[in-house]
N, C-alpha and C positions, 0 to 999 in steps of 0.2 A: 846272512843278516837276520834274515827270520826267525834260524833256529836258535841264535846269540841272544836274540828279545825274549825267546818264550823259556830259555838256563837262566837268565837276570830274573824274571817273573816267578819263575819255579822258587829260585834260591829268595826271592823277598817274600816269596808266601811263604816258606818254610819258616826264615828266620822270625816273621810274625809271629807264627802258633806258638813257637819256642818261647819267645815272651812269654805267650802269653802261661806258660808253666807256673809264674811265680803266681799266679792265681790258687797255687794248692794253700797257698795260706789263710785263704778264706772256709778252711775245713776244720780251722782252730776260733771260726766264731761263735762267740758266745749265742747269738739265737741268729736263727733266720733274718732276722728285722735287720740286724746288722751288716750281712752280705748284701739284701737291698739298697738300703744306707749307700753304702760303697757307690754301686753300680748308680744310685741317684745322685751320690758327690761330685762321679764323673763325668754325665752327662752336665750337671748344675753349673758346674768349674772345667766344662769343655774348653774354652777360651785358656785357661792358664790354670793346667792344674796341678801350680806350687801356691793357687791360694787357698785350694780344699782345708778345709780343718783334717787336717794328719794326724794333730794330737789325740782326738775323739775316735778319729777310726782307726789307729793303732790301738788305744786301748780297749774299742771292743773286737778289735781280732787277737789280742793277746802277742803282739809283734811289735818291733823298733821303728820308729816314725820314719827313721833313713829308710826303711822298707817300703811304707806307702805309695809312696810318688808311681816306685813302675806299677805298682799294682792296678793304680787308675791309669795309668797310660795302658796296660792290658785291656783292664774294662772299659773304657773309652774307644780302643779296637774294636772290642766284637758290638758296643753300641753301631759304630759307624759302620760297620761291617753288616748289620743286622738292619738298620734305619737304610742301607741304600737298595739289599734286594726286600724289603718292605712292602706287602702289599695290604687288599680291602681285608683280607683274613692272618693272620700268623701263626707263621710254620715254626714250629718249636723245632723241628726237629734238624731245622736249616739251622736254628741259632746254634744246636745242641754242635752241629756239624761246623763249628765257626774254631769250636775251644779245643786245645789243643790237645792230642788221643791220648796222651801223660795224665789229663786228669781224670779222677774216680768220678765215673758214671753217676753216684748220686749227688757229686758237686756241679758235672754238667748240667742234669735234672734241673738244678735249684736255679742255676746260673739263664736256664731256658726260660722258665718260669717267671723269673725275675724280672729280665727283660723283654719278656712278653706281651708279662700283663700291663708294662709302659710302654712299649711299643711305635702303639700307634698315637698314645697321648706325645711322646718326644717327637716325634714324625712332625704333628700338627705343628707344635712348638719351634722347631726347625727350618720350617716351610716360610714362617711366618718371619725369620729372620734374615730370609736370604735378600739379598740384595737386589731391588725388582723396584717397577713402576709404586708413585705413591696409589694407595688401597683407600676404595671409598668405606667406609662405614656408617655412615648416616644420611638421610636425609630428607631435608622439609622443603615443601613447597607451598606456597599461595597466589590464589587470581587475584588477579588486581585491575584496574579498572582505568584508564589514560583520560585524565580527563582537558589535558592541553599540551603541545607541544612550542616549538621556534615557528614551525610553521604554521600551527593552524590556535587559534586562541579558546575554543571550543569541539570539545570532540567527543567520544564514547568510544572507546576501544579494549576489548579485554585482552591480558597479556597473563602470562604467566611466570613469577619466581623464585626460581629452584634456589634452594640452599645446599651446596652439599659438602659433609663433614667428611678431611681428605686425612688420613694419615701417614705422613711424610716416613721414612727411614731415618736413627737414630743418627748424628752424626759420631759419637764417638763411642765404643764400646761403656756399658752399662749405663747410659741413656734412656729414658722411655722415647717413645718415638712420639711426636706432635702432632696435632690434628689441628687443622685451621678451615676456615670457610672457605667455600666457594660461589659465590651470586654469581648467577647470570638473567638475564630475560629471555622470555621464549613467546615468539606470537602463536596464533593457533596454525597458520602453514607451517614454522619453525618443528613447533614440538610434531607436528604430524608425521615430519621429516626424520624426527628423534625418534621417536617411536615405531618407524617403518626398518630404521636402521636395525634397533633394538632387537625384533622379533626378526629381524635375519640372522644376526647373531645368537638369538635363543635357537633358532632350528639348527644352525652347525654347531653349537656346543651340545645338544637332541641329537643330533644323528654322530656326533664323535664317541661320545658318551655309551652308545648300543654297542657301541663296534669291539 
């Protein structure tokens, strides 16, 4: 059963690279800026890319727009290929090892380069879309001062609050995502209790972070 998974894995990493051949057509671009181009259309039009502009990037590679399509379905591979072993530094030379050994060494070069130097900016961008808890981004706070309740008609009490700006996940593809408020009140036991939690959290994300 073992050896049946790892002949299925061989033969779909082969048939990958093989795709990715039809990337020799980008050896027919007009400049540099062009093959970029591409490699950003695909990442831009990851979601569905029969909406990339074909017409624009057919004719700066000098090729039939019926061509296009697999071509970012290639480069759209070695992105995601490249974005998942991703790390704080990039290894060119992992990307260069992504593209298939049919192309010329200074089309892999360009191809390394290319996605490189986006890398780590597509990463960020990516991260940010995955589907996760809503993300704080903002937030204000002020003391305020209680000066009567139900119960008592006369008081002095300071309290604290928090506003904080939450942004939600889009609900449907090309959406921005919403950010709405959240109030709450925090007395000075409350928040002391927030703030004890906080700084426990700060020293395990401190000590994950060294390791």
């Amino acid at each position: 059963m073992l050896d049946k998974a790892i002949s299925t894995l061989v033969r779909n990493e082969s048939r990958a690279k093989e795709s990715m051949s039809v990337l020799s057509a980008l050896m027919g671009a007009q400049t540099k800026t062009v093959v970029g181009d591409v490699f950003q259309q695909a990442f831009r039009h990851r979601g569905d890319l029969s909406s990339a502009p074909k017409t624009t990037i057919a004719a700066g590679l000098g090729i039939k727009e019926t061509e296009v399509l697999p071509i970012l379905v290639a480069a759209k591979d070695i992105i995601a290929r490249s974005l998942y072993s991703a790390s704080a530094e990039v290894d060119y030379q992992k990307i260069m090892d992504t593209c298939d050994s049919s192309l010329d060494d200074r089309l892999k070069k360009l191809i390394a380069k290319v996605v490189g130097s986006n890398l780590l900016e597509w990463k960020s961008i990516a991260s940010k879309q995955l589907i996760s808890w809503p993300r704080m981004v903002d937030m204000d706070w002020r003391v305020d001062v209680k000066s009567s309740s139900q119960q008592m008609s006369r008081m002095s009490v300071p309290t604290v609050i928090l506003d904080l700006k939450v942004e939600g996940q889009p609900v449907m593809r090309g959406d921005m995502p919403r950010v709405k408020s959240v109030n709450f009140e925090l007395s000075k036991e409350s928040l002391g209790t927030l703030l004890d939690g906080m700084n426990k959290i700060k020293d395990q994300l401190g000590a994950l972070s060294r390791n």
